[in-house]
C-alpha positions in Angstrom: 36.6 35.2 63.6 35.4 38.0 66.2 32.7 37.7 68.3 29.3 39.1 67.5 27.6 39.8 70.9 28.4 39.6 74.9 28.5 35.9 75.5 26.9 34.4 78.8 30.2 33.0 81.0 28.8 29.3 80.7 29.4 29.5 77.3 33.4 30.1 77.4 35.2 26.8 76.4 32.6 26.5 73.7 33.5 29.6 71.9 37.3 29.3 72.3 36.6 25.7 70.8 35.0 26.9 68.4 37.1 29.9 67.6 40.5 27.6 67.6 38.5 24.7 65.3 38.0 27.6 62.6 40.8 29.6 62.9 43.1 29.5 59.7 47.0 30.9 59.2 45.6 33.2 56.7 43.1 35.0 60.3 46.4 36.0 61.8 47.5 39.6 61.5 50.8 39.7 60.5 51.8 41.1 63.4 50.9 38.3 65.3 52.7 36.1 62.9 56.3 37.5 63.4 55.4 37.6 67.3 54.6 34.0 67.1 57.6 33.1 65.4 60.1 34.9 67.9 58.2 33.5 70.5 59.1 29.8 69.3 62.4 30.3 68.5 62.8 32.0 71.9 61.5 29.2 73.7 63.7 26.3 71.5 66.6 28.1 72.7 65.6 28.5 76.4 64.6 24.4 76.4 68.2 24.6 74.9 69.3 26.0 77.8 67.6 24.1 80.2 68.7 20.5 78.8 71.6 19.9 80.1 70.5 19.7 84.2 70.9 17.4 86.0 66.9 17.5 86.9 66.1 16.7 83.3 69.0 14.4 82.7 66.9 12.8 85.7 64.0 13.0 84.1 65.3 11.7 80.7 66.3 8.5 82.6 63.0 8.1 83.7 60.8 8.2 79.8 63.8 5.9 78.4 62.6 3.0 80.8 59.8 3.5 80.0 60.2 3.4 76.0 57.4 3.1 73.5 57.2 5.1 70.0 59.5 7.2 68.6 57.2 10.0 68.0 58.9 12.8 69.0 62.0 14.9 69.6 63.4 15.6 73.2 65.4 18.5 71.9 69.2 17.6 72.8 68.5 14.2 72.6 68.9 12.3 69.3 66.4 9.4 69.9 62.5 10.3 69.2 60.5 9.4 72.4 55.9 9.2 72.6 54.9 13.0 72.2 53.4 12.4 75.9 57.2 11.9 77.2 58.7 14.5 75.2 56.3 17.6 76.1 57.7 16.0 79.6 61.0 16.9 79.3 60.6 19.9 76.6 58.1 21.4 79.1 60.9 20.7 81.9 63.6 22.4 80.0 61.5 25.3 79.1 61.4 26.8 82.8 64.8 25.6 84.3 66.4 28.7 84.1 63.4 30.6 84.8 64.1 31.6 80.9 60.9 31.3 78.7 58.4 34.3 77.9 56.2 35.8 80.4 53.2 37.9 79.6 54.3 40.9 82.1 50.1 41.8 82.8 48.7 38.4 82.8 51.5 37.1 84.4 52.2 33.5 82.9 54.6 31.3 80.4 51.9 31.2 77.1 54.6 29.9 74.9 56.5 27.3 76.5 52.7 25.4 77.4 51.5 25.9 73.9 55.0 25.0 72.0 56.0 21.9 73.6 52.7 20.4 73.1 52.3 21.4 69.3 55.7 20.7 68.5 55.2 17.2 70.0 52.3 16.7 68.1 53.2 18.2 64.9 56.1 15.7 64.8 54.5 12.9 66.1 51.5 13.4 62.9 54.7 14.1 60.4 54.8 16.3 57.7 53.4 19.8 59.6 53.6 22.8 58.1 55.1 25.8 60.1 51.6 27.7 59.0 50.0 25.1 61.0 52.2 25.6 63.8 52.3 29.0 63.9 48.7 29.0 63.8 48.6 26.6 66.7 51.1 28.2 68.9 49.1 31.7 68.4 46.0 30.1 69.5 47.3 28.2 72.7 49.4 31.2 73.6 46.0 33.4 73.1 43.9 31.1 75.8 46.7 30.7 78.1 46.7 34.7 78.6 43.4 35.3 78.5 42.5 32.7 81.2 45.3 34.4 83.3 44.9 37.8 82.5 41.1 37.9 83.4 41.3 36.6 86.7 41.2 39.9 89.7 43.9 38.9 91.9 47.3 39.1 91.9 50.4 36.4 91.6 49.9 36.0 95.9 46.6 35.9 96.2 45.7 32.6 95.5 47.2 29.0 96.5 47.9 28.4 93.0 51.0 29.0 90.3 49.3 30.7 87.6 51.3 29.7 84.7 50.8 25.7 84.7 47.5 26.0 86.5 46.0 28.1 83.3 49.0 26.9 80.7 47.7 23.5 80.4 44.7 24.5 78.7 46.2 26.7 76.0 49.0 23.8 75.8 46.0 21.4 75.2 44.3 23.7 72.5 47.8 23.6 70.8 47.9 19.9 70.8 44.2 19.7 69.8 44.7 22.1 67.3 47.3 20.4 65.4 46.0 16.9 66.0 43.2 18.6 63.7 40.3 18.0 66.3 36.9 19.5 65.3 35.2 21.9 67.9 33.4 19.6 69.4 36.7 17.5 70.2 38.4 20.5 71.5 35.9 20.9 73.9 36.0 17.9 75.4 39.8 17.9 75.4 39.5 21.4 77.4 37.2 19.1 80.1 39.4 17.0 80.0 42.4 18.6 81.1 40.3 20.5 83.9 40.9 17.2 86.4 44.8 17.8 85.7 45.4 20.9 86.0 47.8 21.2 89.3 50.7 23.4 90.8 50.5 25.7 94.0 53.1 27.8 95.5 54.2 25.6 97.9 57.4 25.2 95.6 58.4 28.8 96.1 58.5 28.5 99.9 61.4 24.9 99.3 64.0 26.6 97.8 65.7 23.0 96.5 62.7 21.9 94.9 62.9 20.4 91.9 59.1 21.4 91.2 60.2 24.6 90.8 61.9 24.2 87.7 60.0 21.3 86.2 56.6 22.2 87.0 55.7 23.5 83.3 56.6 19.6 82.3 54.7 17.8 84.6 51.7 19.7 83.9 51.6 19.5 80.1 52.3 16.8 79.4 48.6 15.4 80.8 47.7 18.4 78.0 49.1 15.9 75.6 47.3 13.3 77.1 44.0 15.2 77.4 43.7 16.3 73.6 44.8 12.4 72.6 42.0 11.2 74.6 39.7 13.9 73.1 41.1 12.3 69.9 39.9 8.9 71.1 36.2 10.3 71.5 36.7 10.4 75.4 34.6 13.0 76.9 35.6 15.9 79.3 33.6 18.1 82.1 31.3 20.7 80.8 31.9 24.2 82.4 36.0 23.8 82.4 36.1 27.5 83.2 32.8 29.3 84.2 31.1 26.0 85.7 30.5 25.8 89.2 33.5 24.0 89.8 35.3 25.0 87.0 38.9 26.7 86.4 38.0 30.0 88.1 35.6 28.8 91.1 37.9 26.0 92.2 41.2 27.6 92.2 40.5 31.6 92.3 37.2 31.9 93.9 35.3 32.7 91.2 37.2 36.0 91.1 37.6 37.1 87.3 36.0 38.9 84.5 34.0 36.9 82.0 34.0 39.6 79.5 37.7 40.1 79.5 38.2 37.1 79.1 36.2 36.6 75.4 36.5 40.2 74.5 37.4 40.6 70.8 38.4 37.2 70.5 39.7 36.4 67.2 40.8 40.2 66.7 42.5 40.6 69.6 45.6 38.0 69.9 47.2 37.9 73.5 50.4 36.7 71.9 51.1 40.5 71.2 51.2 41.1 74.7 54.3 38.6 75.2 57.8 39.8 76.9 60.7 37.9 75.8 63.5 37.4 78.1 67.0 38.9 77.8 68.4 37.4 80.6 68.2 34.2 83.0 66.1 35.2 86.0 62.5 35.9 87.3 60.5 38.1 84.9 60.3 40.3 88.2 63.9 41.6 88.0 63.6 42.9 84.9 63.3 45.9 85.1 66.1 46.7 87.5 68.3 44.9 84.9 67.1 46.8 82.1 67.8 50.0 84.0 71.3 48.5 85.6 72.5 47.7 81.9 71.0 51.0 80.5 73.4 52.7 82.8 76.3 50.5 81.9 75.9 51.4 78.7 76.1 54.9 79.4 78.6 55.4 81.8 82.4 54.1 81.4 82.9 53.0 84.6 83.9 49.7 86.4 83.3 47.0 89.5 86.2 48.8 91.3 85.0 52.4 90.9 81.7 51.3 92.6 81.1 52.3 96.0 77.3 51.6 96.8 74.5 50.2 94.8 70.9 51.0 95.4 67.8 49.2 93.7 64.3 50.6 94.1 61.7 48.1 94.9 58.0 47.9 94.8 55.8 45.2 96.6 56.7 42.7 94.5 60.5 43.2 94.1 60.8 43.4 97.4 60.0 39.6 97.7 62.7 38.9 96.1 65.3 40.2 98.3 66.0 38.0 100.6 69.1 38.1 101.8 72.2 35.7 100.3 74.0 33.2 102.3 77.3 31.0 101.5 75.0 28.1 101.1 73.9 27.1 97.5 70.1 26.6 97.7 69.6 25.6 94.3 69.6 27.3 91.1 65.7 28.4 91.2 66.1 30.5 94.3 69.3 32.6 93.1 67.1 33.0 89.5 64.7 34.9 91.7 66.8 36.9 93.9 67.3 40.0 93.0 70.5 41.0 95.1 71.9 38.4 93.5 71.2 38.8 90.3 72.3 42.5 89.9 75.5 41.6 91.8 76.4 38.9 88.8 75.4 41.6 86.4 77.3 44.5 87.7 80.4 41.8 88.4 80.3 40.2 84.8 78.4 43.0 82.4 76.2 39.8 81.7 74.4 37.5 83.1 75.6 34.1 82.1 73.5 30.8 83.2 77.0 29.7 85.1 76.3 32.4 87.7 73.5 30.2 89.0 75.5 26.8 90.3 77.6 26.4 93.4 80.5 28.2 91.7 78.6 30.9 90.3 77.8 31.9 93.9 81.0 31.7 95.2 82.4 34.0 92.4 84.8 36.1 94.1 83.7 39.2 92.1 80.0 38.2 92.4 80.6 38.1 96.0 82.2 41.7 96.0 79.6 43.0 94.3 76.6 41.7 96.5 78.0 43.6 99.4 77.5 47.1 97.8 73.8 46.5 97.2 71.0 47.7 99.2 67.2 48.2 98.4 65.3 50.8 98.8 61.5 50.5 99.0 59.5 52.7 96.8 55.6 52.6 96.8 56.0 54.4 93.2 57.6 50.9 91.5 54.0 49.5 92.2 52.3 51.5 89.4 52.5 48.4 86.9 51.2 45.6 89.0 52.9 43.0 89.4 56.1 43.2 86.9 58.1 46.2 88.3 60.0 49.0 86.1 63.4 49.8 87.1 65.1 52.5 89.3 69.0 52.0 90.0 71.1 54.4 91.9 74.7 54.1 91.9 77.4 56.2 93.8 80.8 56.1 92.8 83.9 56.1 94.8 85.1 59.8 93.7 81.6 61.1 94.5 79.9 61.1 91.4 75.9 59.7 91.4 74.5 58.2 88.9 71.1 57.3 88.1 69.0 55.2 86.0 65.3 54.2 85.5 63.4 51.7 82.9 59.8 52.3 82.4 59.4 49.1 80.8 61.8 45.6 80.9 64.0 45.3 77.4 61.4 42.5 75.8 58.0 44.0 76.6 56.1 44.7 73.9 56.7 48.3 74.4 60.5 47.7 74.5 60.5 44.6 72.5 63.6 42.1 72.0 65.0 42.7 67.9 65.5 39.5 65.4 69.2 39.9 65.9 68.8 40.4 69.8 66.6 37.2 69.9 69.5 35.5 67.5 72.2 36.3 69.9 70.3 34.9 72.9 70.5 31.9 71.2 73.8 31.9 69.8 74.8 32.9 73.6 73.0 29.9 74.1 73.9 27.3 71.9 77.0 26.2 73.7 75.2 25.5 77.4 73.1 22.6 77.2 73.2 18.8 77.2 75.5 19.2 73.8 76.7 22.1 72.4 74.6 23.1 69.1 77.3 23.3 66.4 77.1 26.5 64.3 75.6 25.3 61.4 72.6 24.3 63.0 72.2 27.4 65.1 71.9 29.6 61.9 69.8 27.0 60.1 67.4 27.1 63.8 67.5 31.0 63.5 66.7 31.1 59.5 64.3 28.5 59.9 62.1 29.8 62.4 62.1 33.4 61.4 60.9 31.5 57.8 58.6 28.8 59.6 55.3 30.4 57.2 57.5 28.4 55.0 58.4 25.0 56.4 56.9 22.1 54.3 57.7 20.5 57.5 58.2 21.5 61.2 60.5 18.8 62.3 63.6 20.7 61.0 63.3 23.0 64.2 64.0 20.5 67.0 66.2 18.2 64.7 68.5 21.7 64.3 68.4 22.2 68.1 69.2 18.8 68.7 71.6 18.5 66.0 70.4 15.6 64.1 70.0 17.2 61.1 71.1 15.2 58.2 
């Protein structure tokens, strides 16, 4: 499953075709197995999260006039819905709290794109095996951040949003992948989810927009589409990523690296480079929160005792702190300002999804604690790209300074999330969305999917997160 010799850039889609159409459970490392399978039940729980808004409850409105077969599960809801109107609203859900795994150097969401496609399609095929899923899911999340990690740029310097604009081809590989599509098939489901791929930045500069938090659905569910069609013997483009008009010539200039972006394929599994998320909010403050809550930990101190607050910020932190009015903009913007977000944490010793609503901003304490903050910009915080470590300074009211930094984000790879940390993000969870997820099902989620190698069938993970287990 490795590749032999330097392959010629034209030759891209074929080999990932090809690599996906012969890859087995049995190739993965184990390693890449257990990553895999924290990395779907993190994202179940964050589509947990993000069912009960009103965007998707919007959306939901929307697939049920529509109707057609009951293929597949809309997790909260406890009627099935076509796989192509379920990755819909799954994909939705995914990002509404800005929630679901990022890859801190590639900068995307691998998981959310690959998972609510195979899950869609595993259920709408019946009788799944988590193997197959896992091995799916591994695959799609592997594409998603190679296409995004090989491309020179950063986040800003392109029109486009990264994570739907490459995610819908690892979501369709997913799809394909489970559908059991040969490599030939794949290939042409790959073309033909080049013509769909869409999303630009414009929905960071409208800070109600819906986009925002729905974008991941609205792309990938056409990644359904495209590896249905590929099912049906349609036909896609030829050069989807190194062709003259393909992926990295029509939306980054033709700036990336070929050779990163097939290097050890087969051996080398992206997935590994995942970050899960400990808290609501923009990858971006991450850092500053792991640092902020290192300190808490270590200090016995409280809200009252605090007479100033100072946050480091590099380039890209420093986007994020734009100042906070009285006016609710929506919840997207607060998820991504940073301010903000360490005022709810230093108010609450959490960060609950609550804080990001009307109320949440008008929290008294909340409020207190956002006028002690100030940033402080610090050409040093750049050394990592794009996804900032953490530097916190807080002086007290009797004098005393303390001080805090975080190399790494609690979640990265080097500072990774635990089984029981991931269980208790759900569990935290569990209560918020559409319908609070009753107990039993939440441990039978968590037992399942740190088991799925196991699952004779991988309906039993949205049933339990939708509660319609029998």
């Amino acid at each position: 499953m490795s590749t032999a010799s330097v392959i010629q850039p034209q030759e891209s889609a074929e080999l990932f075709a090809a690599h996906a159409a012969g890859l087995r459970f049995e190739h993965l490392p184990p390693p890449v197995v257990e990553r895999t399978k924290m990395c779907i039940l993190d994202t179940i729980a964050v589509m947990i999260a993000g069912s009960g808004t009103a965007d998707v409850a919007a959306l939901h409105r929307i697939v049920s006039r529509w109707g057609g077969s009951p293929e597949s599960t809309a997790i909260s809801y406890p009627e099935r819905l076509p796989a192509y109107s379920a990755v819909l609203l799954n994909g939705a859900m995914g990002h509404q709290f800005d929630f679901d795994d990022t890859h801190d150097t590639a900068v995307c969401h691998p998981t959310n794109a690959a998972l609510s496609c195979a899950l869609a399609a595993a259920e709408s095929v019946g009788g799944v095996p988590g193997r197959e899923l896992i091995t799916a899911v591994a695959c799609g999340v592997d594409l998603t951040a190679r296409l995004a990690g090989a491309i020179d740029g950063t986040l800003w310097d392109y029109p486009w949003v990264r994570a739907p604009v490459v995610g819908i081809f690892g979501a369709t590989l997913a799809a394909g992948k489970v559908l059991g599509l040969d490599a030939d098939q794949l290939l042409q489901a790959l073309g033909l989810a080049l013509p769909q791929a869409a999303g630009t930045l414009q929905c960071l500069r409208t800070p109600d927009s819906s986009v925002r938090g729905m974008r991941d659905g609205l792309i990938y569910k056409d990644a359904m589409l495209a590896a249905l069609m590929a099912a049906e013997g349609l036909r896609g483009d030829a050069g989807t990523f190194d062709g003259e008009y393909g992926l990295y010539n029509a939306y980054f200039r033709g700036e990336y690296d070929p050779s990163a972006l097939v290097d050890r394929l087969g051996e080398r599994y992206e997935g590994m480079g995942v970050s899960l998320k400990p808290w609501p909010s923009c990858r971006h403050t991450h850092g500053t929160l792991t640092a902020l809550f290192d300190l808490i930990d270590r200090e016995d101190w409280d809200l009252d005792a605090v007479a100033e607050v100072v946050i480091h910020v590099g380039d890209g932190n420093r986007r994020l702190c734009e100042p906070v009015g009285s006016e609710f903009k929506g919840r997207m913007t607060l998820l991504c300002n940073l301010p903000f977000i360490v005022a709810v944490a230093l108010a609450h010793g959490s960060v609950p999804l609550a804080a990001f609503s009307a109320e949440g901003l008008r929290d008294p304490r909340t409020q207190t604690a956002l006028e002690l903050i100030h940033t402080r910009y610090d050409p040093a915080q750049n050394r990592y790209g794009t996804i900032e470590p953490g530097h916190v300074e807080i002086r007290l009211r009797d004098g005393t300074a303390l001080e805090q930094t975080a190399d790494r984000a609690l979640g990265h790879p080097d500072r990774p999330m635990t089984r029981e940390q991931l269980a208790g993000k759900l569990r935290d969870i569990a209560g918020s969305g559409r319908r609070p997820v009753a107990e039993r099902d939440v441990e039978g989620l968590i037992n399942a999917a740190f088991a799925a190698e196991d699952l004779d069938d991988v309906s039993v993970l949205p049933a339990f997160a939708s509660g319609v287990t029998p």
